[in-house]
C-alpha positions in Angstrom: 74.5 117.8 122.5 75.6 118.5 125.9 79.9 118.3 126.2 81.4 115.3 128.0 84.1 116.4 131.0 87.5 114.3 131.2 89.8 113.9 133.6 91.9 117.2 134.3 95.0 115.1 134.5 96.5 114.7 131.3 99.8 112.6 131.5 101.7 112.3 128.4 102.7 109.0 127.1 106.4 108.3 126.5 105.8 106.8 123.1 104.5 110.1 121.8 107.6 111.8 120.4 108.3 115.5 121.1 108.0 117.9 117.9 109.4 121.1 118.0 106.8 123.9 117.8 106.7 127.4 116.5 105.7 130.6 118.7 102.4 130.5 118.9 102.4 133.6 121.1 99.5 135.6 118.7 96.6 133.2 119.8 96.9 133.8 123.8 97.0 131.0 126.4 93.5 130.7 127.0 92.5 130.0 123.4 90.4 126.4 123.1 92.1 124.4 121.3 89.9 122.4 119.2 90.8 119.2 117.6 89.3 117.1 115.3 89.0 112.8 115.4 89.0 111.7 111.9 92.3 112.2 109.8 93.5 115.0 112.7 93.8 113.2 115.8 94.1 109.5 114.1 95.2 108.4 111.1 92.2 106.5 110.6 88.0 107.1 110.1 86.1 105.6 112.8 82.6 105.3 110.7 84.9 103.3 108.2 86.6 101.4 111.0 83.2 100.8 111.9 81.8 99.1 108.8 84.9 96.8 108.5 84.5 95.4 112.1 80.7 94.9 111.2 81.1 93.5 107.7 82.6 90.5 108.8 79.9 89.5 112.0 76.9 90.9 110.1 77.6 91.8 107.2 74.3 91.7 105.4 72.6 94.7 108.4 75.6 95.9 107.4 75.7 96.5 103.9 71.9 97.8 104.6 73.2 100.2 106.7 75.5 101.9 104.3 72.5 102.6 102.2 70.4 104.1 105.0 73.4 106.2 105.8 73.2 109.2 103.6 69.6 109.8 104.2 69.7 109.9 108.0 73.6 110.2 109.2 73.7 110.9 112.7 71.0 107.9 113.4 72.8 105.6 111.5 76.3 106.2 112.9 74.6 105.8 116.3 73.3 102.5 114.9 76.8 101.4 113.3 79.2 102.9 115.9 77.2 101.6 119.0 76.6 97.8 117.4 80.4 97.8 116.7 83.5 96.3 118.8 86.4 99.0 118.2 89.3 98.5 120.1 90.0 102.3 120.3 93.4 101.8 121.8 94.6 100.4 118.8 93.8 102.6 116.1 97.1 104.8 115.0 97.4 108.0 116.5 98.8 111.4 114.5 101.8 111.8 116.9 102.9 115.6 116.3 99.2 116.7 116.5 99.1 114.6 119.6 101.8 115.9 120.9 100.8 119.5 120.2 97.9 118.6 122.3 99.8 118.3 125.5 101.7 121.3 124.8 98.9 123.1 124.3 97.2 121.5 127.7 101.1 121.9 129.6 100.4 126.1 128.7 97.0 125.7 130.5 94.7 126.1 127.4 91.2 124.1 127.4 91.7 121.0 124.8 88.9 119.5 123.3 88.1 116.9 121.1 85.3 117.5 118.7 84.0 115.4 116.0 81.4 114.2 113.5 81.8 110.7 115.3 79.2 109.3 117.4 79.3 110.8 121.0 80.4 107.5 122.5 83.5 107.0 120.0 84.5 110.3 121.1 84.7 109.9 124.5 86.3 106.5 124.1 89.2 107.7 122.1 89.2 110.8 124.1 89.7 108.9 127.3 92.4 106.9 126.0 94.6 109.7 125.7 93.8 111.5 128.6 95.1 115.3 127.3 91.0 116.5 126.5 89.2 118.4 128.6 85.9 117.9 126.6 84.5 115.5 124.0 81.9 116.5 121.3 80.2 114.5 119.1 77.2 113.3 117.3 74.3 112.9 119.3 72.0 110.8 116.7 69.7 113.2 115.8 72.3 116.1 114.3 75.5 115.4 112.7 78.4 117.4 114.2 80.1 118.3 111.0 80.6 121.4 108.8 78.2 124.1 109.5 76.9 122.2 112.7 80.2 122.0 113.9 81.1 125.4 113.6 78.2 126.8 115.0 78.4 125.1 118.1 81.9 126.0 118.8 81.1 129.8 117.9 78.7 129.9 120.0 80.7 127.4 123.0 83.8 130.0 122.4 83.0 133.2 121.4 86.1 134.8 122.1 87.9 132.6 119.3 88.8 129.3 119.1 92.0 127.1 116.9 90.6 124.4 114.9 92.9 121.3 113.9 91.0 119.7 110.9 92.0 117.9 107.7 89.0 117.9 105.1 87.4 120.1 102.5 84.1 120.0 105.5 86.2 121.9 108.1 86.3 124.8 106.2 83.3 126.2 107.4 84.8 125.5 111.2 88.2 127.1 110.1 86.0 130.4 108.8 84.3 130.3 112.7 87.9 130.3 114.0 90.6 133.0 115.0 93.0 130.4 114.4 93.5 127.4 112.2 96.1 124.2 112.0 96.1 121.9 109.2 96.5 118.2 108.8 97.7 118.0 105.4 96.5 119.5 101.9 98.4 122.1 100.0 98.9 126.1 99.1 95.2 126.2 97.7 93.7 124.8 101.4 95.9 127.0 103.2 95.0 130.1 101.1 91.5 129.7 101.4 91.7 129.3 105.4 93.7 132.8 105.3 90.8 134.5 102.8 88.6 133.2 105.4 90.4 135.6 107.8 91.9 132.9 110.5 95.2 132.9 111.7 97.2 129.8 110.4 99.5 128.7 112.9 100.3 124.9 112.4 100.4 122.8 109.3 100.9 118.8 110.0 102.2 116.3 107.8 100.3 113.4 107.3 101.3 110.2 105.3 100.9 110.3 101.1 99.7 107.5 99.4 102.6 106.7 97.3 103.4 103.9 94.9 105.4 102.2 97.5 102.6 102.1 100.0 100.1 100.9 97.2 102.5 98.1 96.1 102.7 97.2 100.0 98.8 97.1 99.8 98.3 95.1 96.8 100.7 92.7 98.1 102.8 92.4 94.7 105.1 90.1 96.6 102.3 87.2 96.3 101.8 87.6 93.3 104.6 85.0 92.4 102.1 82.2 94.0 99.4 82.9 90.6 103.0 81.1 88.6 101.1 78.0 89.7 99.0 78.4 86.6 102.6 77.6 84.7 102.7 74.2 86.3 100.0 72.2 84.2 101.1 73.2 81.2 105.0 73.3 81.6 104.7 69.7 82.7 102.6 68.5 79.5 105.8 69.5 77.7 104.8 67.1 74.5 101.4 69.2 74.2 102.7 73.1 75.1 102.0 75.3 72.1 102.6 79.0 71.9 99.0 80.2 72.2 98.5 78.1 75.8 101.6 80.2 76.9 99.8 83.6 76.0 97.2 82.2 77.1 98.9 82.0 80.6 100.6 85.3 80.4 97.6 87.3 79.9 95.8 85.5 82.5 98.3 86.1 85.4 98.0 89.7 85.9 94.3 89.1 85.6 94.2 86.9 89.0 97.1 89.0 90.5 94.7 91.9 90.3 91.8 89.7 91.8 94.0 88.2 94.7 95.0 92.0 95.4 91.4 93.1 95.5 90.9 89.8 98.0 93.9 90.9 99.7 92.8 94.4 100.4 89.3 93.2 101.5 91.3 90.9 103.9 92.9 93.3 105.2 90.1 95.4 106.0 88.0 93.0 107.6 91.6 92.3 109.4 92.0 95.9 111.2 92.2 95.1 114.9 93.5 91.6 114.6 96.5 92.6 112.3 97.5 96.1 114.7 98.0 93.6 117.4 100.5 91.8 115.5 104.2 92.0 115.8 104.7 92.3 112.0 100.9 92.8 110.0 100.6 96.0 111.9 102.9 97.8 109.4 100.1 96.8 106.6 99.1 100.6 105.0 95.5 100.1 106.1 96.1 99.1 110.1 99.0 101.6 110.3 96.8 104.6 108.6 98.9 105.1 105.9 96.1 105.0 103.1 92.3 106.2 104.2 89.9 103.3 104.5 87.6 104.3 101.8 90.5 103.7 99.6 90.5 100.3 100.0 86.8 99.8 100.1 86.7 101.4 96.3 90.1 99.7 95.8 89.0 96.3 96.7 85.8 95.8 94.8 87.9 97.5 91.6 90.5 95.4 91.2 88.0 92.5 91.7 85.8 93.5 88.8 88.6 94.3 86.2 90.2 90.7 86.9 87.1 88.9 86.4 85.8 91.1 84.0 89.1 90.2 82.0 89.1 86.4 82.7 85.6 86.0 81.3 86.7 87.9 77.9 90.1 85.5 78.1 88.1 82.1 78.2 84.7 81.7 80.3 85.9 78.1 82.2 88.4 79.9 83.0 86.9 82.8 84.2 84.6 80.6 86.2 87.5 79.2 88.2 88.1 82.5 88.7 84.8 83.2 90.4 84.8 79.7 92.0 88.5 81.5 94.0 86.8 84.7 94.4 84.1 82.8 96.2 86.3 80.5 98.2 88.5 83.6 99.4 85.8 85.7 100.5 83.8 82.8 102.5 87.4 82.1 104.0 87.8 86.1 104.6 84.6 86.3 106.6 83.9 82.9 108.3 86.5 80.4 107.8 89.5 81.6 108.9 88.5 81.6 112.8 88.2 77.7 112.2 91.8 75.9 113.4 92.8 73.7 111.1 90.3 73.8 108.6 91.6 77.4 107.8 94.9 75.6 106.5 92.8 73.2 104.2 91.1 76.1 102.5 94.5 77.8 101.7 95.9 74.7 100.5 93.0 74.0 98.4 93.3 77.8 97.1 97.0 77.4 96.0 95.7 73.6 94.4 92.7 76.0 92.1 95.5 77.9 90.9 96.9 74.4 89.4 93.3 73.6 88.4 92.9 76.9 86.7 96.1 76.7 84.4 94.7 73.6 83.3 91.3 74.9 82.4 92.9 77.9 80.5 94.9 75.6 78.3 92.7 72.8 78.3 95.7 69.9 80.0 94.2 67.9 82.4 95.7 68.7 85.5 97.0 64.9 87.1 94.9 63.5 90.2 98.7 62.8 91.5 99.4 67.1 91.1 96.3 67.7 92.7 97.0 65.7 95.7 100.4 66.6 96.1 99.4 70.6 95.7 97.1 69.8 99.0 99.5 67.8 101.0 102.3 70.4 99.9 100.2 73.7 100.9 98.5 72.1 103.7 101.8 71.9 105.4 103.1 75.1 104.8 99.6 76.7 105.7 100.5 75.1 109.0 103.7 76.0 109.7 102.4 79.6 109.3 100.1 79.0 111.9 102.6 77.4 114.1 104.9 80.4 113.8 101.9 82.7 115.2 101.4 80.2 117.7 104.9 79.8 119.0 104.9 83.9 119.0 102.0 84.6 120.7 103.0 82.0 123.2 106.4 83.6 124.2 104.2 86.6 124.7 102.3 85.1 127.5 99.2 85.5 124.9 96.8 82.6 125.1 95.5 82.9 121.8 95.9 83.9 118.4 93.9 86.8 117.7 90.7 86.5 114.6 92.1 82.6 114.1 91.0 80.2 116.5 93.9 78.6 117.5 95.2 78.7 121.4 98.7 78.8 122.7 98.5 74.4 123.6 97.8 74.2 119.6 101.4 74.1 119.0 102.1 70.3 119.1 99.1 69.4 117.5 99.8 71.9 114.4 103.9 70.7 114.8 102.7 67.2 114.1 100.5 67.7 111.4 102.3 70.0 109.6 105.4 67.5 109.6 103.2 64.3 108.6 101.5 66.2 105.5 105.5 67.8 104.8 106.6 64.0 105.2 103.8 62.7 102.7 104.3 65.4 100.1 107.6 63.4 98.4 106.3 60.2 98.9 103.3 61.6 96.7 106.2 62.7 94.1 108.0 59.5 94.3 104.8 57.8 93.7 104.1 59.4 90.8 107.5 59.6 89.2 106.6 55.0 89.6 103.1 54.8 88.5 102.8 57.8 86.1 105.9 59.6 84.9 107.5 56.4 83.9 105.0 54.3 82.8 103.1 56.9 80.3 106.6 57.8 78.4 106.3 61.8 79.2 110.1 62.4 79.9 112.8 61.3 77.8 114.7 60.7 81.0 112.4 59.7 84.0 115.6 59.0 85.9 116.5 62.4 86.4 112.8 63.0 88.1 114.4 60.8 91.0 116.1 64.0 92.8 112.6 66.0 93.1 111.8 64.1 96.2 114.9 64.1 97.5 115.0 68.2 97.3 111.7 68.6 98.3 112.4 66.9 101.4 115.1 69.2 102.3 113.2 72.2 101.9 110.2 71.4 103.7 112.6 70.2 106.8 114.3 74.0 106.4 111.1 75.3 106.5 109.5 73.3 109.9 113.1 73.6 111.2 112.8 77.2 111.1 108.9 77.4 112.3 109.5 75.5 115.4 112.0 78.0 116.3 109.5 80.5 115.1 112.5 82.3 112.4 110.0 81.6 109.5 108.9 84.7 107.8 105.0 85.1 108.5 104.4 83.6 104.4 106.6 80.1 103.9 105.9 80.8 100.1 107.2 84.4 100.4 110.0 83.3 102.7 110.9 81.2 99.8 111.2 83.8 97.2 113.7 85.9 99.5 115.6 82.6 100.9 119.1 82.6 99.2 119.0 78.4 100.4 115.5 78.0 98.7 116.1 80.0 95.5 118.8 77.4 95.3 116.8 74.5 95.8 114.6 75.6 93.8 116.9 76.3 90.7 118.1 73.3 91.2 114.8 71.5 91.0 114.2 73.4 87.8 117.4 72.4 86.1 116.3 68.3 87.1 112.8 68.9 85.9 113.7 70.1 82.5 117.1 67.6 82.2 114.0 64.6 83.3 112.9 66.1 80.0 114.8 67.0 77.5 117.8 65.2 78.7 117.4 62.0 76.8 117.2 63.5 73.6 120.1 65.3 74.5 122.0 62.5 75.1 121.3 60.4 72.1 122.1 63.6 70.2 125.7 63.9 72.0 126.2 59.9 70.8 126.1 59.1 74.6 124.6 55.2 74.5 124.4 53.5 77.8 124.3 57.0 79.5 121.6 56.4 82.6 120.5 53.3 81.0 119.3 55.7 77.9 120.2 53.3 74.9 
């Protein structure tokens, strides 16, 4: 596999940040400097930013690549990484090793990138930084890794090289080196690299997957949205028993860890389009904090346990369940590039969270909550996208990246979202006249009569704030951190259970004549 040359000029980028360095003087000057791609240089895998960015345009080829892979690895990388769209730019960097790259190249040492990656991803991400004098890779016929690796670098240096690697492969390169650096692991690495007889001279930090940046993954925050289950059967107040509550309570975690499996498969399928966002780049996938291959063992995990546990809860149920599963992943891999109708699938995800509390507990769920869950999400699925919109707008961007929608949307998603907000307490008023009334469910229907009227106000907070794009990326997160809608919502609460329990109440205080309760 013949070496690539680079450009000789190697200018440093002001973003990388300078990181004090220890004498280094035992290695000489002239020693290579040998770095590797995967987990050393970026935070990321390429091969597994590879599969995401081909799951979702072919994902079938793909998924029948992966199984091809371990029988003929340098072939099939060539396959995967040459049939993929990385945008190489975007994919986070390990500033201090980085930066000890152009320290190394500012004291006139050779710098070279070598890798198990396919040749032309090397050069790529070598070219974007500018600092390597050569890039390595695989050619599709031998796999530059372990063994392969090191032999080609004893015999390309052979008066000693330093190797920057990160896994349990490198080994073998860090045993053909003079001198080793280390991106990550602990004492029991680091003493097998000095048994091995090289010279450590750098050990790099790299992030840990704590619980913090799992929570962040699994999106624990959304998991409030799955109360919708509650809503069915808090509203048939006359036939609530005990066991429908359990019922509920055993089956929320259940979807939560679904959604979060969902979630995670979003987000991988999400990579480029999310690191060129102002706020989803911070997700622990596109910023590198947890390894790909995490969240592809994560995702289908957390998948099977909630669906597994759903069908031992109660099979309609479960097949709800399934019905969202199936729903979420079309809309992961197809539907979500499609303006407008991307809004009406998450509405109609939030309404089969209604539908599936009723299934549990076996209360129909009203025609009038179902419509009014549609009009209500619709909306808000909207002003999302407005938000988006409006940003990448007062970027100068033309579009909004993996979703469709163009910069001259804005009006048209403004007006929509503000008749389907407008319609949403009409709906409610509606039914507090032809259902809530007539059928006798509340002891004070009355009382019902302020739902509209805060629902109204809330939903003009929220498009206030979209059109001024303020609103939080997720209106229904927005709302769980919004001191104003926590309020509302209290509020709401306090009406809804005074519409029905207040009557009794009232005849109980001796109140005749009270809100026309006699």
């Amino acid at each position: 596999m013949p070496p690539s040359p680079l450009n000789e000029t190697a200018e440093r980028p002001a973003a990388v940040a300078s990181t004090p360095v220890p004498d280094r003087h035992a290695h000489g000057s002239a020693t290579p400097l040998i770095v590797d791609l995967d987990g050393t240089l970026l935070r990321t895998d390429t091969l597994f930013e590879t599969i995401a960015d081909l799951l979702k345009r072919r994902p079938l080829w793909t998924l029948l690549q992966m199984l091809v892979l371990p029988f003929a690895i340098a072939r099939t990388k060539a396959k995967l990484q040459g049939a993929a769209r990385l945008d190489v730019d975007t994919l986070p960097e390990n500033a201090e090793v980085l930066e000890y790259c152009y320290e190394a190249r500012a004291a006139g040492r050779p710098v070279w990138l070598v890798s198990a990656a396919d040749q032309k991803t090397v050069e790529m991400v070598a070219a974007r930084f500018g600092v390597f004098d050569r890039a390595i890779g695989s050619d599709g016929k031998l796999n530059n890794k372990g063994g392969a690796k090191a032999r080609l670098l004893a015999k390309e240096c052979p008066q000693g090289f330093e190797y920057i690697g990160d896994s349990p492969a490198d080994h073998k390169v860090w045993a053909a080196a003079s001198h080793a650096s280390v991106v990550g692991g602990g004492p029991s690495r680091l003493a097998r690299i000095r048994k091995s007889g090289a010279q450590i001279v750098r050990q790099f930090e790299r992030p840990k997957p704590t619980l913090r940046v799992w929570v962040k993954a699994l999106r624990i925050h959304q998991w409030p949205k799955n109360a919708l289950i509650f809503v069915a059967p808090l509203l048939a107040m006359t036939t609530l028993t005990a066991d429908k509550m359990i019922a509920c309570l055993i089956a929320f975690p259940l979807l939560g860890m679904m959604a979060s499996g969902t979630y995670i498969l979003n987000d991988l399928l999400d990579l480029q389009a999310d690191r060129n966002h102002h706020s989803k780049r911070r997700r622990p996938f596109a910023a590198g904090k947890l390894k790909l291959w995490q969240g592809f063992v994560a995702a289908p995990l957390l998948i099977g346990v909630g669906l597994l546990g759903g069908f031992l809860l109660s099979l309609p149920f479960a097949v709800t369940m399934l019905a969202y599963l199936v729903v979420t992943c079309t809309y992961s891999f197809f539907l979500k590039r499609v303006p407008l109708l991307d809004a009406a699938i998450l509405g109609f995800l939030f309404t089969l969270r209604l539908v599936m509390g009723g299934v549990l507990t076996g209360i129909p769920v009203s025609h009038w909550l179902v419509v009014l869950s549609m009009f209500l999400f619709f909306s808000l699925s909207l002003a999302k996208r407005h938000v988006e919109i409006l940003r990448k707008a007062a970027a100068g961007q033309t579009s909004v990246a993996n979703r469709g929608y163009t910069a001259d949307d804005a009006p048209l998603t403004l007006g929509l979202g503000l008749a389907a907000a407008t319609a949403t307490p009409i709906l409610v008023a509606l039914y507090v006249i032809e259902a809530a009334w007539p059928e006798g469910a509340y002891s004070l229907p009355q009382a019902l009569w302020v739902a509209p009227a805060v629902l109204s106000l809330w939903l003009m907070r929220i498009w206030l704030l979209a059109n001024r794009a303020e609103l939080d990326d997720d209106p229904v997160v927005f709302a769980l951190r919004d001191v104003y809608s926590l309020a509302l919502g209290a509020f709401l609460a306090v009406t809804l259970a005074f519409a029905a329990f207040g009557g009794d109440l009232i005849q109980g205080l001796s109140l005749p004549g009270t809100f026309g309760v006699s």
